[in-house]
BAFI-3210 file (N, C-alpha, C; in Angstrom, 3 decimals, decimal comma, padded with zeros to 6 digits):
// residues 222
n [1|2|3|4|5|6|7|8|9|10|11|12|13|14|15|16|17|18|19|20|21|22|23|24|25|26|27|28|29|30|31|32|33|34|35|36|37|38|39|40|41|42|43|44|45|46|47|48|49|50|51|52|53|54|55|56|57|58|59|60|61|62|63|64|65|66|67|68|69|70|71|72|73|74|75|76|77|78|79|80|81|82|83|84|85|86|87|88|89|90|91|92|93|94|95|96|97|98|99|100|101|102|103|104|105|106|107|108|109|110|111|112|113|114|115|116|117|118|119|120|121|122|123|124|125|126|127|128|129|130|131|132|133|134|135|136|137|138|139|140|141|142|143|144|145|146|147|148|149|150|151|152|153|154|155|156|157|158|159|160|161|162|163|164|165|166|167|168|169|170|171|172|173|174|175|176|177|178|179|180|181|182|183|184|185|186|187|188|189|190|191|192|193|194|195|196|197|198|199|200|201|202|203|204|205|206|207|208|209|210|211|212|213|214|215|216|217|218|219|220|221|222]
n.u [000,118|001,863|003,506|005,046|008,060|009,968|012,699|014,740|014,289|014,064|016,855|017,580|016,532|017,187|019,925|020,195|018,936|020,885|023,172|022,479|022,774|025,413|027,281|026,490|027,526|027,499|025,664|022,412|022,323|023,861|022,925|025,154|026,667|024,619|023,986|026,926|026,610|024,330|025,993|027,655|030,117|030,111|028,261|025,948|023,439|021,355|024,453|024,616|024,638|023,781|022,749|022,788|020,839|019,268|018,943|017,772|015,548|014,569|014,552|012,289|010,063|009,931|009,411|006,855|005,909|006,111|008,127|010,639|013,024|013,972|017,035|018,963|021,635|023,080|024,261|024,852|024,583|023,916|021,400|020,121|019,493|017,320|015,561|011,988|010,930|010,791|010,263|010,493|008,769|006,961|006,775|004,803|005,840|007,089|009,892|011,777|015,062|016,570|014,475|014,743|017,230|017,515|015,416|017,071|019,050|017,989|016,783|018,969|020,459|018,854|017,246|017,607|019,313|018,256|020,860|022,914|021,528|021,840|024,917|025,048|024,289|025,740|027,045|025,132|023,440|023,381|022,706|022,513|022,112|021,547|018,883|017,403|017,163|015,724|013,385|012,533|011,957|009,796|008,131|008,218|006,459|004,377|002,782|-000,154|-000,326|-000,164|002,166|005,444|007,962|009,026|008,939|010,951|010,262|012,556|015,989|016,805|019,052|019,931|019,874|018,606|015,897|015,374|014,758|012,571|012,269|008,446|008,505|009,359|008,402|008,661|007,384|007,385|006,514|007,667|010,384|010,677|010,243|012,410|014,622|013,837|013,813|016,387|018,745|021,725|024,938|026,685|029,091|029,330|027,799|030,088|032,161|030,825|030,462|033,205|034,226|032,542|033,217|035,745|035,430|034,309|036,429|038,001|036,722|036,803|039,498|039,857|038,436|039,263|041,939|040,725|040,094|041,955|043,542|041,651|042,172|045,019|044,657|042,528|044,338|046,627|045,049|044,462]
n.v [-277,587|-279,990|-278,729|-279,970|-281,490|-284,775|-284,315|-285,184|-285,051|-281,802|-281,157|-282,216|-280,527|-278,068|-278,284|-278,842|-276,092|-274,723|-275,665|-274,535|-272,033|-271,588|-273,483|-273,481|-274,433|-277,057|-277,892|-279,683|-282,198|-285,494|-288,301|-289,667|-287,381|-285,324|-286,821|-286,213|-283,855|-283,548|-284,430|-282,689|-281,746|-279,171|-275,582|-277,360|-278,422|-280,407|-282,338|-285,077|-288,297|-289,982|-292,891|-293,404|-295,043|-293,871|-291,389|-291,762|-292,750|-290,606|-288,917|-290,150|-289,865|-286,868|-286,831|-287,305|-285,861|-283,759|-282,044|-282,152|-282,687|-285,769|-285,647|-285,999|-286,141|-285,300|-288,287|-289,512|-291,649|-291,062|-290,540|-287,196|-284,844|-281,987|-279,059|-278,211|-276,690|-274,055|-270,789|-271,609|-272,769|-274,330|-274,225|-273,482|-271,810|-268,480|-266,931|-263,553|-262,662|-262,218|-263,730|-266,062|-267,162|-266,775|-269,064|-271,362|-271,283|-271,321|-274,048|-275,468|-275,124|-274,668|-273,174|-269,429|-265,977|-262,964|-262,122|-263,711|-265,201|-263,343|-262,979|-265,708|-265,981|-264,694|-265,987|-266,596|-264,444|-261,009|-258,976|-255,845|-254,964|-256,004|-255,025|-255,510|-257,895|-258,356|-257,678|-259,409|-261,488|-261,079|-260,297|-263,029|-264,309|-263,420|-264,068|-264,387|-266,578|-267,902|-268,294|-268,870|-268,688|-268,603|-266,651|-267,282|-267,424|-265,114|-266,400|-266,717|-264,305|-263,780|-261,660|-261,212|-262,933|-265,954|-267,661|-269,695|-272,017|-273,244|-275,639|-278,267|-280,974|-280,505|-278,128|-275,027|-275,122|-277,334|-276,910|-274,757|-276,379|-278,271|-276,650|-275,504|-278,136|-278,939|-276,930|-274,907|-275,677|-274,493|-274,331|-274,752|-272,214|-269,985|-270,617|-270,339|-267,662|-266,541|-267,197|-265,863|-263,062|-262,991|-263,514|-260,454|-258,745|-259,514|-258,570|-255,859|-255,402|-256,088|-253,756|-251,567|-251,670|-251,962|-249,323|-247,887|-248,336|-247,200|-244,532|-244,018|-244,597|-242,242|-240,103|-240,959|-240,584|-237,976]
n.w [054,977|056,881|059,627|061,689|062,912|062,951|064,938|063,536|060,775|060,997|061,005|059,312|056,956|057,845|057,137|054,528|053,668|054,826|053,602|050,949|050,958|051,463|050,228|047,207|044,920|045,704|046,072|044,923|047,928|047,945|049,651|051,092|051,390|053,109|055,009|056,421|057,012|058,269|060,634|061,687|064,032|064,473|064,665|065,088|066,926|069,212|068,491|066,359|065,732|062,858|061,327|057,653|057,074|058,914|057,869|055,794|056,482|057,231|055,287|053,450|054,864|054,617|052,031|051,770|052,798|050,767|050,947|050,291|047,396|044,937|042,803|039,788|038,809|034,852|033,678|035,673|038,373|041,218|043,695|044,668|046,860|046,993|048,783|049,319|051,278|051,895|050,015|047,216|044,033|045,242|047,568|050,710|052,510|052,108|052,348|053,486|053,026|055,450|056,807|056,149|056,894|059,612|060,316|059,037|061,145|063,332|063,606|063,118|065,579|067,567|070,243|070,392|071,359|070,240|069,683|069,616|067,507|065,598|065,113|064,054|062,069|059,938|058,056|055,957|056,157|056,043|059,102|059,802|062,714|066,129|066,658|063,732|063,379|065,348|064,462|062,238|063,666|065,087|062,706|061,900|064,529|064,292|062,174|059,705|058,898|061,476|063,667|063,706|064,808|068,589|071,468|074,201|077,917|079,668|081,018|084,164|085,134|082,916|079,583|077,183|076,422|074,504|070,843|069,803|067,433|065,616|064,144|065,168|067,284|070,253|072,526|074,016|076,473|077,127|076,614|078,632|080,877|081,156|081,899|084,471|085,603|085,079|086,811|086,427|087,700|091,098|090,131|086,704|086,658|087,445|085,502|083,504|083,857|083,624|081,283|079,716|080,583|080,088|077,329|076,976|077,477|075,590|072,777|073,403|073,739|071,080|069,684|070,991|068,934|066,497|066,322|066,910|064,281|062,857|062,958|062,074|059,720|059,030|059,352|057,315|055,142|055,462]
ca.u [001,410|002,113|004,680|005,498|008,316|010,827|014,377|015,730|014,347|014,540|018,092|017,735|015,903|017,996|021,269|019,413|019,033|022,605|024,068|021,795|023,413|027,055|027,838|025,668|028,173|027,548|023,942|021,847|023,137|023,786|022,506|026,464|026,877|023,232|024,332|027,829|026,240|023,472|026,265|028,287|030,030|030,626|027,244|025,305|022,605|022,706|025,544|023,725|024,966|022,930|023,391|023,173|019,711|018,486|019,078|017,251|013,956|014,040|014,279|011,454|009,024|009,772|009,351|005,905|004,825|006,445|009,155|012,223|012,604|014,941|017,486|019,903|022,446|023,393|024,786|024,993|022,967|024,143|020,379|020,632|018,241|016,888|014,400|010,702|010,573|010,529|011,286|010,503|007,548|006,346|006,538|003,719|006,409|008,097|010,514|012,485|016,601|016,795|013,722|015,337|018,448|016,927|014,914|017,824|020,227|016,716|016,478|020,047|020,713|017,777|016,473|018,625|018,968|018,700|022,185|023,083|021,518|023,119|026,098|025,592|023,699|026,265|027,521|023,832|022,283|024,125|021,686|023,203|022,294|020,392|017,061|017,396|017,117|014,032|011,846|012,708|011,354|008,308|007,384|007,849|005,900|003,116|002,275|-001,129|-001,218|000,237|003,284|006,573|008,547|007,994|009,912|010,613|010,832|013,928|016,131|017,873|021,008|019,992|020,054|017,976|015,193|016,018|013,473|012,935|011,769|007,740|008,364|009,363|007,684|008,640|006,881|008,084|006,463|008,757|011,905|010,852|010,684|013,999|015,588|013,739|014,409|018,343|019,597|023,399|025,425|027,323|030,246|029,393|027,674|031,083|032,791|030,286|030,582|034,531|034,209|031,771|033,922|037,384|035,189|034,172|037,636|039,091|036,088|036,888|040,486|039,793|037,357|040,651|043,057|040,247|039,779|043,672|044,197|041,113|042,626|046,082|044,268|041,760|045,704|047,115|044,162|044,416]
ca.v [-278,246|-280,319|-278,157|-280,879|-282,352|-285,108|-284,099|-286,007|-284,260|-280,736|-281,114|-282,559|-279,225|-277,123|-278,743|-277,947|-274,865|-274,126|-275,814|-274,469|-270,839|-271,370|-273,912|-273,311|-275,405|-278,696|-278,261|-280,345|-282,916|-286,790|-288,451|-289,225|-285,442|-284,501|-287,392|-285,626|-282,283|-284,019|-284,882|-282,253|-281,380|-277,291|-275,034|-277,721|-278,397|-280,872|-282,602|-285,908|-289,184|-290,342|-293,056|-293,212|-295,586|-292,676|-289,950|-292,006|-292,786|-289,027|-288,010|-290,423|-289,288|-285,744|-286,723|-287,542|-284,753|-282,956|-281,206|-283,011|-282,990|-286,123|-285,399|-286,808|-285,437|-285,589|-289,131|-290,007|-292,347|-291,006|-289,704|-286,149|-284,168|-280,620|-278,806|-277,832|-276,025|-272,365|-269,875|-272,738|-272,745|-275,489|-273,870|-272,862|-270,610|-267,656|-265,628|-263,025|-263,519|-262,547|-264,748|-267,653|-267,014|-267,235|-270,133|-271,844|-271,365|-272,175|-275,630|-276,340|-274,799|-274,595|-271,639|-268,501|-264,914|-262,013|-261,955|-264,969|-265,182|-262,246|-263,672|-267,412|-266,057|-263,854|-266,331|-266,802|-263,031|-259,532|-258,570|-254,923|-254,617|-256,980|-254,166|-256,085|-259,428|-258,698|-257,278|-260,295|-262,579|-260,226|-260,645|-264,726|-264,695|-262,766|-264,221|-264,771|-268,119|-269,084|-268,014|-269,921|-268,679|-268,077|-266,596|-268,235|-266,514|-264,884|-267,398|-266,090|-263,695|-263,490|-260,261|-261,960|-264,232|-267,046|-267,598|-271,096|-272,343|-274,016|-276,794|-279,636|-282,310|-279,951|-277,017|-274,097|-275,745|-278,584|-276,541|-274,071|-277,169|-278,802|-275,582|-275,841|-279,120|-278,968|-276,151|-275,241|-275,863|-273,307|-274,819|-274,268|-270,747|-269,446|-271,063|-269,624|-266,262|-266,451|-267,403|-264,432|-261,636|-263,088|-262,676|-258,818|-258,180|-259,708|-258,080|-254,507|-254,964|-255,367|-252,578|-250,461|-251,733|-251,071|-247,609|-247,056|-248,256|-246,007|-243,294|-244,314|-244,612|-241,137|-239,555|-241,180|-240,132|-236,823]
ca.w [055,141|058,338|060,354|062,839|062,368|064,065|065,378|062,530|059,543|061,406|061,141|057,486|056,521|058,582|056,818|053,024|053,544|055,113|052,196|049,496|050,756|052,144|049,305|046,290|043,824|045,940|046,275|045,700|048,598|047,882|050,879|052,045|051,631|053,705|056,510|056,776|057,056|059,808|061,755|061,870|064,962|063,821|063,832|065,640|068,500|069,528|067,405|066,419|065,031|062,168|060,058|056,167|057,122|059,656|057,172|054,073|056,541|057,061|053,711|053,273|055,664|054,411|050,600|051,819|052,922|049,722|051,492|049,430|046,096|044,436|041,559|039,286|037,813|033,709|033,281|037,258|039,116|042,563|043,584|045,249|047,359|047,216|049,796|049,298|052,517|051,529|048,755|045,470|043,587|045,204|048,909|050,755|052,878|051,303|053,786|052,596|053,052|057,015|057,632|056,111|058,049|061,150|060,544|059,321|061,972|065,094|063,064|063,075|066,918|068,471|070,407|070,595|071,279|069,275|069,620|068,960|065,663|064,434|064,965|063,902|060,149|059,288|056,141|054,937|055,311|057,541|059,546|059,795|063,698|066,360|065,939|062,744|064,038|066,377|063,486|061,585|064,642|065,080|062,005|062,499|065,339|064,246|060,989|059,762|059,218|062,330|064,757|063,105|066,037|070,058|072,587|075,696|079,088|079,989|081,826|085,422|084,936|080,968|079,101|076,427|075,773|073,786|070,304|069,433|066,301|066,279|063,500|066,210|068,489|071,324|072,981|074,678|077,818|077,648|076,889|080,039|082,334|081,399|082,234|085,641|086,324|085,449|086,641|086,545|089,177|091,194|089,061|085,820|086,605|087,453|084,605|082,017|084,607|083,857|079,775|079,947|080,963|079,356|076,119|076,845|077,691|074,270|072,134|073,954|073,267|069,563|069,450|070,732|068,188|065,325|066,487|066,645|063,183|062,022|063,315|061,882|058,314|058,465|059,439|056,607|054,342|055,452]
c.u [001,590|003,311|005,274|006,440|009,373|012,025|015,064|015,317|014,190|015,902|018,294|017,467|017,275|019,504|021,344|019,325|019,980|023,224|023,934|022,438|025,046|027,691|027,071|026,216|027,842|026,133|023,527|022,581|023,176|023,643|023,472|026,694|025,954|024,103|025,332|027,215|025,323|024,391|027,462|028,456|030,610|029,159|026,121|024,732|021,431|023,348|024,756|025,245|024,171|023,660|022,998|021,449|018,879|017,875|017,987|015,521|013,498|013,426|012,402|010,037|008,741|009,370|007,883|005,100|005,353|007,254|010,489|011,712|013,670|015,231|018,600|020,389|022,989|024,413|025,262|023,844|022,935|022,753|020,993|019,129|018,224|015,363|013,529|010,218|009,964|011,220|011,066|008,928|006,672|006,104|005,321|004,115|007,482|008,299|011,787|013,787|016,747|015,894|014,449|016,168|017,876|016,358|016,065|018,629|019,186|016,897|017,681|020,989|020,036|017,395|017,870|018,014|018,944|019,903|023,019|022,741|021,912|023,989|026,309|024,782|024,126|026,483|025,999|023,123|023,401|022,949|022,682|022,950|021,098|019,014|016,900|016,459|015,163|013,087|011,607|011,731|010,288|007,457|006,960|006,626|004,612|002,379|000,732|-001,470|-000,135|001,622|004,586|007,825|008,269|009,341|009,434|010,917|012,364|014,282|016,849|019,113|020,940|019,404|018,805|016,708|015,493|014,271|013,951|011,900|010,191|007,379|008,500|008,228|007,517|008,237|007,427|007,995|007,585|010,195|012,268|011,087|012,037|014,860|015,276|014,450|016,095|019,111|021,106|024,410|025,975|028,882|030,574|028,914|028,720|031,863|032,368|030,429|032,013|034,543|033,768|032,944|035,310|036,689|034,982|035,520|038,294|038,025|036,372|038,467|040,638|038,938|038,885|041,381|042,223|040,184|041,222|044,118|042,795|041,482|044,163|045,533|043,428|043,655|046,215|046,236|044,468|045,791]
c.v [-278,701|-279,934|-278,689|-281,773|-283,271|-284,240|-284,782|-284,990|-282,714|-280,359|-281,236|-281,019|-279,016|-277,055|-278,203|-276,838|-273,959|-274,100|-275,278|-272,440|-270,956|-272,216|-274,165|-275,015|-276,831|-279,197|-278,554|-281,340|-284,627|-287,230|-289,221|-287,823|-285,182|-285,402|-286,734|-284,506|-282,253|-283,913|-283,939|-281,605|-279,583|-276,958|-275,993|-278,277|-279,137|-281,914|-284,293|-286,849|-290,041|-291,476|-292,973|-293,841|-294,290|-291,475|-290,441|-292,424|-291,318|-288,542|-288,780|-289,991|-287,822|-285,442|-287,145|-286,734|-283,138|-281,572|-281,453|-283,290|-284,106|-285,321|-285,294|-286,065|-285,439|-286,464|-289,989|-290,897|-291,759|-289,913|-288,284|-285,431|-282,455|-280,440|-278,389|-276,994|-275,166|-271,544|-270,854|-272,110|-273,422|-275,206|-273,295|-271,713|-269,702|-266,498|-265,102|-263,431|-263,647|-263,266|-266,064|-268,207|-267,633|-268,344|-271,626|-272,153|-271,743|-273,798|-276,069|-275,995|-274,774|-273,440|-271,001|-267,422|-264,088|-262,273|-262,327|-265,558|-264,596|-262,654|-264,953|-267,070|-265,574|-264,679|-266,775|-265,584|-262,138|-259,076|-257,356|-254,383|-256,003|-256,548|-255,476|-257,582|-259,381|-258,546|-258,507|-261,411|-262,081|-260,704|-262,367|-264,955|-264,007|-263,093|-264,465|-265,516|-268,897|-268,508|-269,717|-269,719|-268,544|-267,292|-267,099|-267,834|-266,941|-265,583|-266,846|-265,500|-263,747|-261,717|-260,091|-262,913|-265,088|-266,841|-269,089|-271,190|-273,017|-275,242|-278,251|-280,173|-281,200|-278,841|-276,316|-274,094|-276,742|-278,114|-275,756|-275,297|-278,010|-277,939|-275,699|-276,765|-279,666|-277,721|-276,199|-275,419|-274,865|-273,864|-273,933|-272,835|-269,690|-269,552|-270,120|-268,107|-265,668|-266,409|-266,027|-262,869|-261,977|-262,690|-261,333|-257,972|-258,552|-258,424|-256,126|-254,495|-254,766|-254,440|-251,462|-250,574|-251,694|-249,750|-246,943|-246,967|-247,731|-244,847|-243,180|-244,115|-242,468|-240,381|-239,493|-240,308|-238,559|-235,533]
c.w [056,581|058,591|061,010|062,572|063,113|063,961|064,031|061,037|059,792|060,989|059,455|057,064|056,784|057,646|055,346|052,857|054,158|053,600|051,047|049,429|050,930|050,936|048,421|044,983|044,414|046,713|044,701|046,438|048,692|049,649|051,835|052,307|053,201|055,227|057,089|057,631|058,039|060,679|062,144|063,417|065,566|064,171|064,254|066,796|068,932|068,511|067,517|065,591|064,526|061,531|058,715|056,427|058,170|058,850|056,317|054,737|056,775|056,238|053,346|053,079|054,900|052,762|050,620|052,019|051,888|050,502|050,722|048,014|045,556|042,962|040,986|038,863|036,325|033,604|034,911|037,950|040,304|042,836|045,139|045,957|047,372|047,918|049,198|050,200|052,241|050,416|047,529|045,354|044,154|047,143|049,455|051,666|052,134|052,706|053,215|053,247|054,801|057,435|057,716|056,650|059,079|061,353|060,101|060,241|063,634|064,383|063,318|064,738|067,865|068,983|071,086|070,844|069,718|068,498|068,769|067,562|064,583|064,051|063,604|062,053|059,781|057,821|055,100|054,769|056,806|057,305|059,800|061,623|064,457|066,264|064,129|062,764|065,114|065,505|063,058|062,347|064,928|064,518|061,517|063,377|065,104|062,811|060,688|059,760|060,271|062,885|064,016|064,182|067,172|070,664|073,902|076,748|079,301|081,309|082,821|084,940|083,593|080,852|078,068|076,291|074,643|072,654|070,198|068,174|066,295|065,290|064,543|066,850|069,657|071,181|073,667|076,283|077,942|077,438|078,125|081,166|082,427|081,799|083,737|086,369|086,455|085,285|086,764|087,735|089,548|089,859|087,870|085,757|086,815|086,287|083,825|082,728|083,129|082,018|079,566|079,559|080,188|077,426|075,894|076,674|076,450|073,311|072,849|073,766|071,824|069,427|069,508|069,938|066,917|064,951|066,331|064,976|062,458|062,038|062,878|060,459|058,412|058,665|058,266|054,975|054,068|054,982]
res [x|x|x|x|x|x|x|x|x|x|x|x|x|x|x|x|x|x|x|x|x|x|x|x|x|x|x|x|x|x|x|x|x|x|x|x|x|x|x|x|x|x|x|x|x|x|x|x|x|x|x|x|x|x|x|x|x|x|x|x|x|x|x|x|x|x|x|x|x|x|x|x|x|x|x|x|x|x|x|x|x|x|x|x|x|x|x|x|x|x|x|x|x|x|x|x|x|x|x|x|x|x|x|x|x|x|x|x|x|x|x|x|x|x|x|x|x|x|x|x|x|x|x|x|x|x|x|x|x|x|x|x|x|x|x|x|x|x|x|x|x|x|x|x|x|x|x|x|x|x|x|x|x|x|x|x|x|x|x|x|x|x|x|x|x|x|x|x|x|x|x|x|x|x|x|x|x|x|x|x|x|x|x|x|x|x|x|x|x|x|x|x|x|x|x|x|x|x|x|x|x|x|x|x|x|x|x|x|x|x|x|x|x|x|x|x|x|x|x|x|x|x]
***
């Protein structure tokens, strides 16, 4: 299977296999639906503007290399698309539910942390901790036929390494040197400082007002 694929049908995938978990009833996706769902500016990285002719040489390309399946609906002409990627009969990748997660949400964001993926796959698979999340990418990156994820050195003042996905055009060389060559300014490193810490401080006040009203409920229980 050729793994390589443009920015344009990355996103196509990526969008297929969002939709095919978060909205089951309106999968498969008419190719107004799929363009919508390309261009969404929720959940994506970076937020693209396709049009309806962008989306349909995608699908093309990708129905060529038997990644897309067309299909009609009972008494409809409006043709509809479903993926080939992974998980069908017809896949040559099968990844169990947190793989698919993850490779969904690198295709449709690009490279993340641990963390960060926990987070952003909660409505397609709960990963029950980020230990969760690293096995998951382990076992990505160590596959036998071939490394489907990387990690990419940890970037200054990160906690994290970022993973990135290795279906694209781009290499993990060319995402390390754009980070080189544009770093942040003092500006924005304060900004994201300041975002930073106003989020610890909200997430640590709800942690106290869960713990009060557990302790308000085992009371009540008791």
């Amino acid at each position: 299977m050729d793994q390589t694929h443009t920015p344009e049908e990355i996103r196509i995938i990526g969008c297929l296999l969002e939709k095919e978990s978060t909205t089951p009833d309106q999968y498969p996706l008419s190719l107004n639906a799929l363009t919508l769902a390309c261009n969404q500016k929720s959940n994506r990285e970076p937020v693209m503007q396709l049009s309806e002719g962008d989306v349909q040489d995608a699908l093309d390309s990708l129905s060529s290399k038997r990644l897309i399946r067309e299909e009609s609906g009972f008494g409809s002409r409006v043709v509809k698309y479903k993926h080939r990627f992974c998980n069908t009969e017809f896949s040559e990748l099968q990844f169990t539910d947190g793989e698919r997660a993850i490779i969904c949400v690198l295709l449709l964001r690009g490279p993340q942390t641990p963390g960060e993926l926990r987070t952003r796959t909660q409505r397609i698979h709960d990963f029950g901790n980020v230990q969760a999340v690293e096995q998951a990418l382990q076992k990505l990156a160590t596959r036998e036929d071939g490394a489907l994820v990387v990690c990419l050195p940890r970037e200054p003042g990160k906690r994290e390494s970022r993973y990135m996905h290795c279906f694209g055009e781009e290499t993990p060389e060319n995402v390390v040197s754009a980070q080189v060559s544009q770093p942040a300014s003092t500006g924005e490193t304060n900004s994201l400082a300041e975002r930073v810490l106003t989020l610890e401080q909200t997430v640590s006040e709800q942690q106290a007002r869960i713990d009060a009203l557990e302790a308000q409920l085992k009371d009540l229980l008791d």
